[in-house]
N, CA, C and O of each residue as an XYZ file, in Angstrom:
304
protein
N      89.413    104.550     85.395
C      89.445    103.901     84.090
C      88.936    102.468     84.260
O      89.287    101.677     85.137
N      87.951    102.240     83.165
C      87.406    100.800     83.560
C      88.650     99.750     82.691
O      89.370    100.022     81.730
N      88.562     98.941     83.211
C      89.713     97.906     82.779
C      88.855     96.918     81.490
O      87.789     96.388     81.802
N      89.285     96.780     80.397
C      89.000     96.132     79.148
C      88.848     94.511     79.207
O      88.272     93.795     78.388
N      89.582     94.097     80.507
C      89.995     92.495     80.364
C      88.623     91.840     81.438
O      87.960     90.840     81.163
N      88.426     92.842     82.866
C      87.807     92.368     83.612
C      86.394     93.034     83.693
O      85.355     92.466     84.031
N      86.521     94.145     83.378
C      85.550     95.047     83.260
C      84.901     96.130     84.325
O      83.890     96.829     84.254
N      86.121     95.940     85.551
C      86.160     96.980     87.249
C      86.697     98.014     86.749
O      87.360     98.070     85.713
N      86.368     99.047     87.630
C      86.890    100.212     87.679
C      88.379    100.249     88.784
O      88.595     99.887     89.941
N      89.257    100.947     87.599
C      90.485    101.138     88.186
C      92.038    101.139     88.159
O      93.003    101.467     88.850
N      91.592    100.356     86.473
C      92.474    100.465     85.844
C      93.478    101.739     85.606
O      93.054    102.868     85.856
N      94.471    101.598     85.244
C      95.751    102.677     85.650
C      96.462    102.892     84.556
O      96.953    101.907     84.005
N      96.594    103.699     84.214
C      97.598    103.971     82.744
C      98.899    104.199     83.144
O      98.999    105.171     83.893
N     100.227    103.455     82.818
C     101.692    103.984     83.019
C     102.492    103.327     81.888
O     102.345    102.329     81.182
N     103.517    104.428     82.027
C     104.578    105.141     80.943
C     105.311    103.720     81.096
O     105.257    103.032     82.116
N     106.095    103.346     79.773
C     106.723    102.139     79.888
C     107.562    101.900     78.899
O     106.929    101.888     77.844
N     108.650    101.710     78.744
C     109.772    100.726     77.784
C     109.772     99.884     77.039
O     110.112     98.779     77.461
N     109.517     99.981     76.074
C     109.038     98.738     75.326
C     110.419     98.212     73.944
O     110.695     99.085     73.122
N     110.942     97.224     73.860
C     112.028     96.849     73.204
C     111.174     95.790     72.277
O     110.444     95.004     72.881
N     111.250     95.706     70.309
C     111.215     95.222     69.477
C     112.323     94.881     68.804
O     113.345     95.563     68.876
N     112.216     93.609     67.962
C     113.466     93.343     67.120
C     114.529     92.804     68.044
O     114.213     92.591     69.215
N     116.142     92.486     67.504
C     116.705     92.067     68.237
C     118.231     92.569     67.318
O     117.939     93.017     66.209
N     119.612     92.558     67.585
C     120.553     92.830     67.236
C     120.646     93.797     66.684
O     120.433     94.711     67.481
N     120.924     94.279     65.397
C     121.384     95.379     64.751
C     119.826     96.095     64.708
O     119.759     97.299     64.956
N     118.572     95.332     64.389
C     117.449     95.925     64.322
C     116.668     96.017     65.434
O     115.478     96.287     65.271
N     117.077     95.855     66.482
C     116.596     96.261     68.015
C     116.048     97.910     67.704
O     116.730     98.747     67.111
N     114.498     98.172     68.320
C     113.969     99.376     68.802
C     113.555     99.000     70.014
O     113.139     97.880     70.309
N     113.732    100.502     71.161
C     113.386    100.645     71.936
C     112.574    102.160     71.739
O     112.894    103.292     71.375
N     111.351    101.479     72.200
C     110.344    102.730     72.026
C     110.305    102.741     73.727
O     110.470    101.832     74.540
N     109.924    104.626     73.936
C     110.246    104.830     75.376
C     108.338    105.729     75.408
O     107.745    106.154     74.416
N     107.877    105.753     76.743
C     107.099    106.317     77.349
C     105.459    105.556     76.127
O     104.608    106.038     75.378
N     105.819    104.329     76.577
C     104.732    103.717     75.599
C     103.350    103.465     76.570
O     103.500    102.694     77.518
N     102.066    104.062     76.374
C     101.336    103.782     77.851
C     100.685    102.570     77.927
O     100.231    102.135     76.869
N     100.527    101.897     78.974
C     100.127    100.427     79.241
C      98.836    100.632     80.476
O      98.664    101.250     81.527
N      98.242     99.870     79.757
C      96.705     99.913     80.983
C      97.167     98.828     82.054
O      96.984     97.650     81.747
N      97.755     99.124     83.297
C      97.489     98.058     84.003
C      96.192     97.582     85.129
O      95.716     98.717     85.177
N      95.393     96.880     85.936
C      94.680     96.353     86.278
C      94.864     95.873     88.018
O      95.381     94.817     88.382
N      94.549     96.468     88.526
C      95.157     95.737     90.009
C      94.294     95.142     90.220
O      94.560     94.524     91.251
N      92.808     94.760     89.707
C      91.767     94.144     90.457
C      91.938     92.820     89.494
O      91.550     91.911     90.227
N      92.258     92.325     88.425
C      92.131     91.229     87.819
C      93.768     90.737     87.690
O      94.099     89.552     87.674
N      94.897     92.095     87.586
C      96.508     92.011     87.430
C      96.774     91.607     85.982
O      97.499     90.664     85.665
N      96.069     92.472     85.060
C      96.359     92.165     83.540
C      97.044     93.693     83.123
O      96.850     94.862     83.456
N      97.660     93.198     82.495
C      98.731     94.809     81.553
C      98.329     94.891     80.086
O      98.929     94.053     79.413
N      97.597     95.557     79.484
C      97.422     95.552     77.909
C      97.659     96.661     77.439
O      97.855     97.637     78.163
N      97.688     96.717     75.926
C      98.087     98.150     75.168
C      96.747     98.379     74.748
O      95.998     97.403     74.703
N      96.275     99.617     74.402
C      95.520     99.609     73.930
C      95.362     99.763     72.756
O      96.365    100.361     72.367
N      94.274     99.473     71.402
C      94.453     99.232     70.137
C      95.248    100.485     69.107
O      95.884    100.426     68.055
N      94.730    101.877     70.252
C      95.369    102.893     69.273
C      96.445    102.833     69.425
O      97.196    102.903     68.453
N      97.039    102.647     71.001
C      98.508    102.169     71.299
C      99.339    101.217     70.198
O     100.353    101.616     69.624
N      98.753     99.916     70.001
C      99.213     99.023     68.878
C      99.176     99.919     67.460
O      99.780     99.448     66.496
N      98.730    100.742     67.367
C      98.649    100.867     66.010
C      99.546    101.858     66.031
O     100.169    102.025     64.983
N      99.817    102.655     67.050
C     100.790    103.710     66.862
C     102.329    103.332     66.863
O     103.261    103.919     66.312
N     102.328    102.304     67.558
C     103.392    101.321     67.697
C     104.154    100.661     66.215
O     105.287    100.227     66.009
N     103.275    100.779     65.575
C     103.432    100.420     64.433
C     104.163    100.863     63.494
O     105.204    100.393     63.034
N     103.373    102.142     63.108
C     103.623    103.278     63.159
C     104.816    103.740     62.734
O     105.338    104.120     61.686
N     105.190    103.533     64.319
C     106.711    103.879     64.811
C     107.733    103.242     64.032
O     108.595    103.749     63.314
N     107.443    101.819     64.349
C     108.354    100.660     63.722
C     108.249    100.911     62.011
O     109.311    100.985     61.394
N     107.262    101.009     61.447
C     107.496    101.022     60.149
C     108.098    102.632     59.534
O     108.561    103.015     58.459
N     107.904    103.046     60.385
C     108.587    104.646     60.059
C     110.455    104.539     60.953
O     111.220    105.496     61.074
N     110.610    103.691     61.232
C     111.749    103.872     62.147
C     113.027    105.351     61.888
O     113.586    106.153     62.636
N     113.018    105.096     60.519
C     114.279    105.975     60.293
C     113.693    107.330     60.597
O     114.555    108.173     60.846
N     112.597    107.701     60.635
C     112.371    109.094     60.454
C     112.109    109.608     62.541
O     112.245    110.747     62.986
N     111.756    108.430     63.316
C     111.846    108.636     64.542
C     112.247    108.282     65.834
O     111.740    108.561     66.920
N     113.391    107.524     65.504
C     114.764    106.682     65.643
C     115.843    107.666     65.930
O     116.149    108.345     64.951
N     116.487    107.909     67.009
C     117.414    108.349     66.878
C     118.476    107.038     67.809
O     118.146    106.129     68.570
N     119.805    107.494     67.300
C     121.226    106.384     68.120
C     121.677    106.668     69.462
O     122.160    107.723     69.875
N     121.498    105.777     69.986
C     122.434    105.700     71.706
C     123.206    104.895     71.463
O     123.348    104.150     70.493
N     123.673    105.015     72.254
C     124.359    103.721     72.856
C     123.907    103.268     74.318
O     123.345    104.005     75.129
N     124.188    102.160     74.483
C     123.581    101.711     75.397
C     124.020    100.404     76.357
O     123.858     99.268     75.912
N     124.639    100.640     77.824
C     124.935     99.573     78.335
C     124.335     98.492     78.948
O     123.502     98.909     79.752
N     124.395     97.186     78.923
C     123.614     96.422     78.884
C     123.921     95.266     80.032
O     124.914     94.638     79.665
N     123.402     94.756     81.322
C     123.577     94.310     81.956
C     122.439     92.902     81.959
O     121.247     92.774     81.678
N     123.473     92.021     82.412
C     122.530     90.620     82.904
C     122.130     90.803     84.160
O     122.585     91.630     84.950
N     121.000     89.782     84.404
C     120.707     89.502     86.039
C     120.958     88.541     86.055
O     120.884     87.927     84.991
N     121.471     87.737     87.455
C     121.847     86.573     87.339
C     121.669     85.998     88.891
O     122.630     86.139     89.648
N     120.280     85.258     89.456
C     119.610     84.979     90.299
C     120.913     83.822     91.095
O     120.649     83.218     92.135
């Protein structure tokens, strides 16, 4: 895969976690794919990605389902 930012071959597509919003309106969208780059080290979405993302968020109720979820700090 040629990479969008630098323009080498080698870019890498992986599955990823992505968290919007914050408190009661927190989404976590899961297996979101991200182009990453080892020859320049850039991570981007790609545009259909953003738009599907969207998508998501403005449709929430219909593809949203509830967890719960425990939540830990790091603390260096």
């Amino acid at each position: 895969m040629r990479c969008d930012i630098c323009g080498k071959e080698g870019a890498r597509l992986r599955r990823v976690s992505e968290t919007f919003g914050k408190g009661k309106d927190l989404l976590l969208i899961e297996n979101v794919p991200l182009v990453t780059c080892p020859q320049c080290g850039e991570s981007y979405f790609t545009a259909d990605t953003l738009h599907e993302i969207e998508r998501i968020r403005l449709h929430r109720k219909d593809f949203a389902v509830q967890r719960s979820v425990k939540v830990a700090r790091f603390v260096a």
